[in-house]
C-alpha positions as CSV (number, residue, x, y, z in Angstrom):
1,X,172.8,97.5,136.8
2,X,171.1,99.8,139.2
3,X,173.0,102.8,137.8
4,X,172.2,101.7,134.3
5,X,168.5,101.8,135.2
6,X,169.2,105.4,136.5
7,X,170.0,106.9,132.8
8,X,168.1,104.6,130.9
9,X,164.9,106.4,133.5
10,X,166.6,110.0,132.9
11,X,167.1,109.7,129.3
12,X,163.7,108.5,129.3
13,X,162.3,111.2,130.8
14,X,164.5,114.4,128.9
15,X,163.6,112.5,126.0
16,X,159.8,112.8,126.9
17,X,160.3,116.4,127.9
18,X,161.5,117.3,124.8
19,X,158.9,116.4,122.7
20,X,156.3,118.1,125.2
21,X,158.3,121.4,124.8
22,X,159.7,121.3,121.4
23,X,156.9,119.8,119.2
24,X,154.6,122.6,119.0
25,X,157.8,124.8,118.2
26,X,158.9,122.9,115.2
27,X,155.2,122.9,114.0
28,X,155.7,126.6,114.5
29,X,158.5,126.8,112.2
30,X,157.1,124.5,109.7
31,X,154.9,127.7,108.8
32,X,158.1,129.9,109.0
33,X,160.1,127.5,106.6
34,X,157.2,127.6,104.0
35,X,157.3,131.3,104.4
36,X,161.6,131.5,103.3
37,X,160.7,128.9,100.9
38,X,157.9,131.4,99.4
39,X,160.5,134.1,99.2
40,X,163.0,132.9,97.6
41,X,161.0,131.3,94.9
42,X,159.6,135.1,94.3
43,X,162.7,136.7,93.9
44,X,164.0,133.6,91.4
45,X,160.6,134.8,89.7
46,X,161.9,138.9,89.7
47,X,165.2,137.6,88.9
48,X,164.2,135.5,85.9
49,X,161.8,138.1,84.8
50,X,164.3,141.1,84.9
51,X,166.9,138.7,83.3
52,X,164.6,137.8,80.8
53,X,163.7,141.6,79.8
54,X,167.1,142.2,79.3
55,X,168.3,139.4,77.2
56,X,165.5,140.4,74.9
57,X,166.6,143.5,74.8
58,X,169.9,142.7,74.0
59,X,169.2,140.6,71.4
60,X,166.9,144.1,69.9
61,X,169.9,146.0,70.1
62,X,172.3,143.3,68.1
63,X,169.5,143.3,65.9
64,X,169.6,147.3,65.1
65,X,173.3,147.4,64.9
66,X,174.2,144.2,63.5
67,X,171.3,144.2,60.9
68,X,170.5,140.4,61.3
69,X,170.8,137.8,63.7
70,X,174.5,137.3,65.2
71,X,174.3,134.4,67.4
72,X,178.0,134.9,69.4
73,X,176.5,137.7,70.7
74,X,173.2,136.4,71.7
75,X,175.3,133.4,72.9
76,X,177.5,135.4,75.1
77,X,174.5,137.8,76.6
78,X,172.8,134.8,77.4
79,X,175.8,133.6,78.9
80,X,176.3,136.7,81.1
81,X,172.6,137.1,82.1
82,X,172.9,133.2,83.3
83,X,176.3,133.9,85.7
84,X,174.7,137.2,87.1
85,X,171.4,135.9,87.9
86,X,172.6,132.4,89.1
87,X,175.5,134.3,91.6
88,X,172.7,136.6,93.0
89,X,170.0,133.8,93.5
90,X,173.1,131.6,95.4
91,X,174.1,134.9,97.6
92,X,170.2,135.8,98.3
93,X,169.8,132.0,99.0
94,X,172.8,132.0,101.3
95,X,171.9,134.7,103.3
96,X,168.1,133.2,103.6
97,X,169.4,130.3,105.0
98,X,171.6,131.9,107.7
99,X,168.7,134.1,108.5
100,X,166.8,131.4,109.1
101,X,169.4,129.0,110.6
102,X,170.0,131.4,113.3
103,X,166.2,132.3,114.0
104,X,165.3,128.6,114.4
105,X,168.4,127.7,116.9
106,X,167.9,131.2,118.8
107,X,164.5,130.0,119.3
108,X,164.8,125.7,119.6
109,X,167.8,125.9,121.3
110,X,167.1,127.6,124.7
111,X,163.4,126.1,125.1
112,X,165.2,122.5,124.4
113,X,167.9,123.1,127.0
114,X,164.7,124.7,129.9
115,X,162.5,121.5,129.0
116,X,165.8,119.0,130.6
117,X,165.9,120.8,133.8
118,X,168.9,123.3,134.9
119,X,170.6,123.4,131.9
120,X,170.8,126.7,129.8
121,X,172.5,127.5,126.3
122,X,174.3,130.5,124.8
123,X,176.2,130.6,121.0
124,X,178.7,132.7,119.5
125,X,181.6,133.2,122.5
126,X,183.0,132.1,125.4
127,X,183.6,134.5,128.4
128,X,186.1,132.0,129.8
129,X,188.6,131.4,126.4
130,X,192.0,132.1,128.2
131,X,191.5,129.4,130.5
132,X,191.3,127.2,127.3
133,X,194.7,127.7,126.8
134,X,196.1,127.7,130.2
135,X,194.8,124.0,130.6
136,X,197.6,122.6,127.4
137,X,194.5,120.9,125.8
138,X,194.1,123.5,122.5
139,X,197.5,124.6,121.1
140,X,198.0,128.3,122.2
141,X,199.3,129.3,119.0
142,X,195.9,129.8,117.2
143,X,195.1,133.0,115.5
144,X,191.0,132.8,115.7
145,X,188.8,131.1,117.2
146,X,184.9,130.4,116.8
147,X,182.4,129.3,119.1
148,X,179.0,127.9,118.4
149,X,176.7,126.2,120.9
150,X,177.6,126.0,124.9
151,X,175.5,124.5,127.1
152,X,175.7,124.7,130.6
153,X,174.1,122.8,133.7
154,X,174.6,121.2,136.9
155,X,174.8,118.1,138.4
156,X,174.8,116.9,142.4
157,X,175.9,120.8,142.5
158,X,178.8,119.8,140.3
159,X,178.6,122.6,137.4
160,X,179.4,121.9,133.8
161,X,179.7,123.7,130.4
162,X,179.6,121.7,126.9
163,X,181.5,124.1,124.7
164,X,181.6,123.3,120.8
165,X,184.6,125.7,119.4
166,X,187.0,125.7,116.7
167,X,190.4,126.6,116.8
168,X,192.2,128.4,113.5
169,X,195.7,129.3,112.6
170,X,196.1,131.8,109.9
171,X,199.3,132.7,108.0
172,X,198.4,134.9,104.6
173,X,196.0,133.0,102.6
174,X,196.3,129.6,104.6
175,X,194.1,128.4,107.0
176,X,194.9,125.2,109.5
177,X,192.4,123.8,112.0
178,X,193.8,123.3,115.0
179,X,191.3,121.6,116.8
180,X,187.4,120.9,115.8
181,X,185.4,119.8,118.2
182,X,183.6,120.0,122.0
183,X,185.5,120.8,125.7
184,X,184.0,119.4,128.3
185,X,184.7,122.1,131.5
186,X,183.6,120.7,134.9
187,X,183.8,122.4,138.1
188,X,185.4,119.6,140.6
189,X,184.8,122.0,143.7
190,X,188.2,120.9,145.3
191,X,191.2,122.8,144.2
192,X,194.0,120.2,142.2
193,X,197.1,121.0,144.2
194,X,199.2,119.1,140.7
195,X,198.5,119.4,137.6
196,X,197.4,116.3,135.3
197,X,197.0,115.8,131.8
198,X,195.8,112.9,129.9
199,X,196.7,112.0,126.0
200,X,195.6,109.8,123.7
201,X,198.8,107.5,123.4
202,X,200.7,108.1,120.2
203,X,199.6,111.5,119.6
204,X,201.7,114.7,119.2
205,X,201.7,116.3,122.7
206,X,202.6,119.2,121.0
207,X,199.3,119.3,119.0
208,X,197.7,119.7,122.1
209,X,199.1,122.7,123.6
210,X,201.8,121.4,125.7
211,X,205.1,123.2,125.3
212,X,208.9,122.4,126.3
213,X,208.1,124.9,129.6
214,X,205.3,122.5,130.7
215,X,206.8,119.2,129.6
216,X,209.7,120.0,131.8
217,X,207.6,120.3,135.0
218,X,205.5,117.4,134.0
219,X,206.6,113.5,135.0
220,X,205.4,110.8,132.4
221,X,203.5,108.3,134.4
222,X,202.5,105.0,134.6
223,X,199.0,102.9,136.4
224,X,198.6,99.5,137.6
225,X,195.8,99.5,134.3
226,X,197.5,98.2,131.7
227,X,194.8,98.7,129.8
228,X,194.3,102.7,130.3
229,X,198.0,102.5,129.9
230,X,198.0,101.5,126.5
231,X,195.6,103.7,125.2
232,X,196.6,106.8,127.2
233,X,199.4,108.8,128.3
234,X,199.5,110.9,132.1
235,X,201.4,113.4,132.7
236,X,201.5,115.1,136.0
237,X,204.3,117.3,138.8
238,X,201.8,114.8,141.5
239,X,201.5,111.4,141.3
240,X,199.7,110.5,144.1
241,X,196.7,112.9,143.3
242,X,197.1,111.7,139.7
243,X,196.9,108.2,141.1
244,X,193.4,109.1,143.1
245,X,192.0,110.8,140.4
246,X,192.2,107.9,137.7
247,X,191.1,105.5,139.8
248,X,189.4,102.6,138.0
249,X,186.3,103.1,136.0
250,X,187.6,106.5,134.7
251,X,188.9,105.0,131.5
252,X,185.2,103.0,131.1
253,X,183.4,107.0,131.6
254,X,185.7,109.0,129.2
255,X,185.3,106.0,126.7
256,X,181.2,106.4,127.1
257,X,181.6,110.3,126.4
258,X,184.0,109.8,123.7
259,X,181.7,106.8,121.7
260,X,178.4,110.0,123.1
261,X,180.2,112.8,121.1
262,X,181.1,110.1,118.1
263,X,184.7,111.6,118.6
264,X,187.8,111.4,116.9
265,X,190.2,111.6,119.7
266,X,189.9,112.8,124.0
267,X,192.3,114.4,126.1
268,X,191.9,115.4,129.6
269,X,193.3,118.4,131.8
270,X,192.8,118.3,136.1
271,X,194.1,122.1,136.4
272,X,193.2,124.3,139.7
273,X,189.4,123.0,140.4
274,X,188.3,122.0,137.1
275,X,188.0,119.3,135.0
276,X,188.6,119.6,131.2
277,X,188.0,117.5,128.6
278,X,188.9,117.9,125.1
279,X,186.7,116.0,122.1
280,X,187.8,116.4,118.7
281,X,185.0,115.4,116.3
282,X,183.6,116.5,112.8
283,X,180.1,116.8,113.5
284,X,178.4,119.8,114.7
285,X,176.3,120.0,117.9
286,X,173.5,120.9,116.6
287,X,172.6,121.9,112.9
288,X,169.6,123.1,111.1
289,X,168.7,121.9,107.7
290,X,168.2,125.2,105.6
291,X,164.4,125.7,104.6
292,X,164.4,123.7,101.1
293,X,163.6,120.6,104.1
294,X,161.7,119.8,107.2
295,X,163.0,120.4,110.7
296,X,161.2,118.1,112.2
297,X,163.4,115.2,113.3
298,X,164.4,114.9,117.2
299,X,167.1,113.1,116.6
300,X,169.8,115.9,117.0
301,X,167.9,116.7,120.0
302,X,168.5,112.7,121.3
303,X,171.5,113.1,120.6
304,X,172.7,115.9,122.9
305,X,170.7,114.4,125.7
306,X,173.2,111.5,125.3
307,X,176.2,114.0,124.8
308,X,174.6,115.2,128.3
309,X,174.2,112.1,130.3
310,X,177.7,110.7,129.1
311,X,179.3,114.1,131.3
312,X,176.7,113.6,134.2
313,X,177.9,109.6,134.6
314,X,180.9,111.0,134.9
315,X,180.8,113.4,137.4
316,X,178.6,110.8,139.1
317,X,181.5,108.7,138.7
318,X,183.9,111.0,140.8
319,X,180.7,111.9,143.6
320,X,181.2,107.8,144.0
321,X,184.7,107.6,144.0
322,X,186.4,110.5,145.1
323,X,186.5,112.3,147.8
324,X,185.7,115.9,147.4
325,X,184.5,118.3,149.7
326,X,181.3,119.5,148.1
């Protein structure tokens, strides 16, 4: 109960940080939204107009040759006129709408992130990607891969990066995803001298990234939780560190993340001194509506801060129970 008062106080207080730094900002973009809005509506004006011109045109020109009214003909300009203007109003809107996507998370994102403390936030790559694959949580043999939001922070000096990517393979004209979804890297300070990965029982191990060359050094394990059991599957080349590291309570914090994230399925990895965690999920981090609505709803940015306390209980979970050197 005590801990519980602990988050419930801390979620309390992001949550009232947020609106002290983020408020004025999305008042801000109110005013920038109207402006895109304003924009487009002009050039669906110029667009019209020019359109319009021409079709009247055309139908002076049928006039001069045909001698009369010939209405295929007017039919089909008007037809034409319609796909051109329509495809260049739905590219000009598309690119609006990216434009202005990107300028409002390049600016909300970063100020959100500085009003919770020491957390910080980057898009677009991730410096760190091989070790993504040397962990057996994301199959290796993707072809391309896409990062959006990563946030990074620290907790009781324990540091942590939430890291939304996708994972692609491409052959020709198909396209398979892979994996969809948000690792979890934390930094355990203590080197793992095994190596321990946790499944989601039932699933393809394969799906995950482990091949035959890893399965082989790996032992299929079993804990006195049946419960964990059931649901999971651990596999590890050191049992007794496996056995330290999911002592009880684990099961209880990875269930909280996985419920925080609204994910699909979670895996784990305990390789060299981090701990990785693997969320697959349909929903995106953090979205912006494009400027035909409001931005001002918080409750994307409530949502992180749960995504956020969900990791920090459980590194406050292995601070408890574990015993690593800090």
């Amino acid at each position: 109960m005590e801990k519980d008062s602990i988050y419930k106080e801390l979620r309390s207080v992001m949550r009232e940080c947020c609106l002290r730094d983020i408020k004025q900002r999305l008042l801000k973009f109110e005013e920038v939204r109207k402006t895109y809005l304003k924009r487009f509506a002009i050039a669906s004006a110029i667009v019209t107009g020019i359109a319009l011109v021409i079709f009247l045109i055309s139908i002076f020109i049928i006039f001069k040759v045909a001698g009369g009214f010939n209405l295929l003909f007017i039919t089909a300009s008007f037809a034409i006129l319609l796909l051109i203007s329509l495809n260049f109003l739905f590219k000009h809107f598309r690119e609006l709408a990216k434009d202005y996507k990107a300028k409002v998370k390049d600016d909300l994102m970063p100020a959100f992130c500085k009003s919770l403390g020491e957390f910080s936030w980057e898009k677009g790559y991730y410096l760190n990607e091989r070790n993504l694959k040397q962990v057996n949580l994301i199959s290796p043999h993707y072809t391309h891969s896409r990062f959006d939001n990563i946030i990074s922070g620290t907790r009781k000096s324990y540091k942590f990066e939430i890291i939304e990517a996708e994972f692609v393979s491409k052959r020709g004209n198909k396209a398979s995803s892979l994996f969809d979804g948000v690792v979890i890297r934390i930094d355990m300070n203590k080197t793992f001298y095994g190596k321990t990965l946790i499944y989601p029982k039932g699933s393809h191990i394969s799906s995950f990234g482990m091949d035959h060359n890893t399965a082989s050094k790996l032992k299929y394990s079993k804990f006195e939780d049946t419960v964990f059991n059931k649901r999971f599957a651990v596999f590890t080349n050191d049992v007794l560190e496996a056995k330290d590291l999911l002592a009880d309570g684990l099961m209880e914090r990875m269930n909280n993340i996985k419920t925080a994230f609204q994910a699909k399925t979670i895996a784990c990895s305990f390789y060299d001194n981090d701990l990785f965690i693997a969320l697959s999920e349909d929903n995106d981090m953090f979205t912006v509506p494009d400027f035909t609505s409001p931005i001002a709803d918080f409750k994307q940015f409530y949502t992180i801060i749960d995504e956020i306390i969900s990791v920090i209980k459980l590194i406050d979970y292995f601070v408890d129970n574990q015993d690593f050197s800090l």
